[in-house]
ZAMAR-216458 format. One line per field, with one value per residue (C-alpha): chain; y, x, z. Coordinates in Angstrom, 3 decimals. Layout:
! ZAMAR-216458
chain <- [A,...];
py <- [Y,...];
px <- [X,...];
pz <- [Z,...];
END
This chain:
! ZAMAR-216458
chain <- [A,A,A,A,A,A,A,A,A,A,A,A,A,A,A,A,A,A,A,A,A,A,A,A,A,A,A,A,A,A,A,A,A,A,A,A,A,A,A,A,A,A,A,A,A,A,A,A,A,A,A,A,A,A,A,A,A,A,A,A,A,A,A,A,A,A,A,A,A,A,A,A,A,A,A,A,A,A,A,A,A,A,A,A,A,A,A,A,A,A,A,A,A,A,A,A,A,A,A,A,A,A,A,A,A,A,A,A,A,A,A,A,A,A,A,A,A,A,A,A,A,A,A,A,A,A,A,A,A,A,A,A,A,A,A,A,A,A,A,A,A,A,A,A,A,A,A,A,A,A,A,A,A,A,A,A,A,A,A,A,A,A,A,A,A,A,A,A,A,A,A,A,A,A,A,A,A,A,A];
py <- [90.887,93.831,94.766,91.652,92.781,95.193,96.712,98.108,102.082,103.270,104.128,100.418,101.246,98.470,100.131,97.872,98.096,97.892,101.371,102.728,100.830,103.719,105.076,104.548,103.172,103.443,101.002,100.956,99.997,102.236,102.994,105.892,105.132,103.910,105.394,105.518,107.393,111.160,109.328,110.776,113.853,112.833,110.623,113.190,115.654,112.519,113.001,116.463,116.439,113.704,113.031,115.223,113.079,109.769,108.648,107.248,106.236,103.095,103.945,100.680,100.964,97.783,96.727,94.162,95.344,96.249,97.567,100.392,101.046,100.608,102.729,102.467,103.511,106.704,107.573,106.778,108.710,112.138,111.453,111.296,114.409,116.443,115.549,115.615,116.938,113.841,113.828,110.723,107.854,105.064,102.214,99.895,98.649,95.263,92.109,92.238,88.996,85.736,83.411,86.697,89.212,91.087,88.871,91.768,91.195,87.901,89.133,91.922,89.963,87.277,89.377,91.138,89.686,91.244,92.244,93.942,96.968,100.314,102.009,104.043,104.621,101.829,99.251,97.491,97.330,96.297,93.316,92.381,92.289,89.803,88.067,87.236,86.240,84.271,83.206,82.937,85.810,87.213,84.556,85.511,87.915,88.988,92.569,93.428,96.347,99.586,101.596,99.483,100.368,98.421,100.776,99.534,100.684,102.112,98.384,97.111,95.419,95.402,97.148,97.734,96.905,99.744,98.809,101.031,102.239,103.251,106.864,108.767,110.299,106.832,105.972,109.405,108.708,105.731,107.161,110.225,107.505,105.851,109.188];
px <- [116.212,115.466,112.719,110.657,109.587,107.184,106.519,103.687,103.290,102.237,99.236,98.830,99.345,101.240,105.081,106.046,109.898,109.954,108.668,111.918,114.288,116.578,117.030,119.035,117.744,118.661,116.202,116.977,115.042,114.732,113.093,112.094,113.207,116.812,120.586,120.764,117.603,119.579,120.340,116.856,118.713,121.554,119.043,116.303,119.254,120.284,116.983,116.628,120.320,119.658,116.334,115.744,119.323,117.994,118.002,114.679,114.789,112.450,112.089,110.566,110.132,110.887,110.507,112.603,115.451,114.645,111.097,112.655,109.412,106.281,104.282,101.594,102.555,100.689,102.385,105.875,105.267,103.426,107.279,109.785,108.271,108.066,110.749,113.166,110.920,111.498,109.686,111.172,108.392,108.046,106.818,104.360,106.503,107.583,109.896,114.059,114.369,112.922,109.496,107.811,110.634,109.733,110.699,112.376,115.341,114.958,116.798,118.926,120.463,121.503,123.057,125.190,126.228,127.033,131.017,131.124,130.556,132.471,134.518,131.563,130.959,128.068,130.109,131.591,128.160,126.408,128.978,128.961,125.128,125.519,128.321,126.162,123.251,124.927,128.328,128.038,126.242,129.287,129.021,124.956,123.621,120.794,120.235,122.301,119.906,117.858,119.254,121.106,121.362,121.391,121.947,120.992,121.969,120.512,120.206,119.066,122.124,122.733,125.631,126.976,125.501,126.189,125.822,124.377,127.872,128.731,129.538,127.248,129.582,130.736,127.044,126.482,129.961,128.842,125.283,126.869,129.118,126.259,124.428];
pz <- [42.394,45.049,42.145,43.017,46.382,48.051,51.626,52.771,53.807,57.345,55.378,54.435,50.926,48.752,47.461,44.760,45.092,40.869,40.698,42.369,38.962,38.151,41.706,44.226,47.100,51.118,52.932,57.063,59.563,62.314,65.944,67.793,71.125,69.979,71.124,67.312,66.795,66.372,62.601,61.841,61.028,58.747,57.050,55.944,55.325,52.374,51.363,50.689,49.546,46.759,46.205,43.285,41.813,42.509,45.940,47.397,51.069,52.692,56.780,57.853,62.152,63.615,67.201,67.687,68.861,72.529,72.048,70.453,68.827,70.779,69.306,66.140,62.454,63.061,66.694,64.618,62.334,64.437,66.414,62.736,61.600,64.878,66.247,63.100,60.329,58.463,54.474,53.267,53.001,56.206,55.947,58.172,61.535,60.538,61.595,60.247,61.455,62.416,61.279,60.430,58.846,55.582,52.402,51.535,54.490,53.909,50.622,51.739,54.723,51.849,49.261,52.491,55.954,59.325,58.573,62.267,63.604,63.066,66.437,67.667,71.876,71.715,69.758,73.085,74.799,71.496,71.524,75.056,74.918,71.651,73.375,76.326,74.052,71.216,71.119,67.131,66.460,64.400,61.945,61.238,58.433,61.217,61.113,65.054,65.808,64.579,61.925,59.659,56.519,52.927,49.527,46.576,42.935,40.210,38.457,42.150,43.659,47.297,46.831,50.769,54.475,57.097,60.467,63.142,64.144,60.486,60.480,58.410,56.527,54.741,53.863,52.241,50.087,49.054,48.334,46.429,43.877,42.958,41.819];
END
């Protein structure tokens, strides 16, 4: 269960994911230097939207997907809330995938697989970049690149998997009917 799992803050603080039971939950991991990285915006507007209904959000910078990320949790951080004012909480950079990915994706990318990408104007050169890299990299639950996004419900299911490409619009809908 999602409750069984922590992350650590960019402070280095311990988050035990039990003390968000009741809420929902967006978690996504995310990178300052990404195509993707203008989904800043619509994210801290979900926050200040729904966070007094429910809605808790875990930023957790990863830089794995193209070095999106270089910088420390401190430089991320200075950038979120300069750069889109962002209040929601972020968490220490960490791993999505591979030997050293958070126990927590370990988890996510189980209860929901890659089902493809949405049309968006990256999702051809997302795919030919995969293509060229892994043949079968349809048929893994990897996280594909920055900003995916798992929501979890108030009894803390994985309830959908939004890919990158995911209009914004669709993850706030299904953000708003768990509310």
């Amino acid at each position: 269960m999602i409750y069984d799992y922590e992350v650590t803050s960019g402070k280095g603080e311990t988050l035990k994911l039990s003390e968000y039971k009741g809420k929902v939950i967006l978690i996504v991991n995310t990178a300052t230097g990404c195509g993707f990285t203008p989904q800043y915006a619509p994210i801290e507007k979900l926050y200040k939207d729904y966070h007094e209904k429910g809605l808790e959000i875990l930023d957790i910078p990863c830089n794995q997907f193209g070095g999106q990320a270089p910088g420390s949790d401190d430089e991320i951080h200075e950038f979120c809330t300069v750069h889109y004012n962002t209040t929601f909480p972020q968490m220490k950079k960490s791993d999505v995938n591979g030997a050293n990915e958070l126990p927590l994706y370990t988890y996510l990318k189980a209860q929901k697989g890659f089902e493809g990408f949405d049309e968006h104007e990256l999702k051809s050169l997302l795919e030919k970049m995969f293509d060229a890299a892994d043949p079968d990299w349809r048929k893994k639950s990897d996280i594909k690149w920055n900003f995916t996004k798992f929501i979890i419900d108030r009894e803390g299911n994985v309830v959908a998997r939004f890919e990158p490409t995911a209009d914004m619009n669709k993850v706030e809908d299904c953000i708003k009917s768990l509310l």
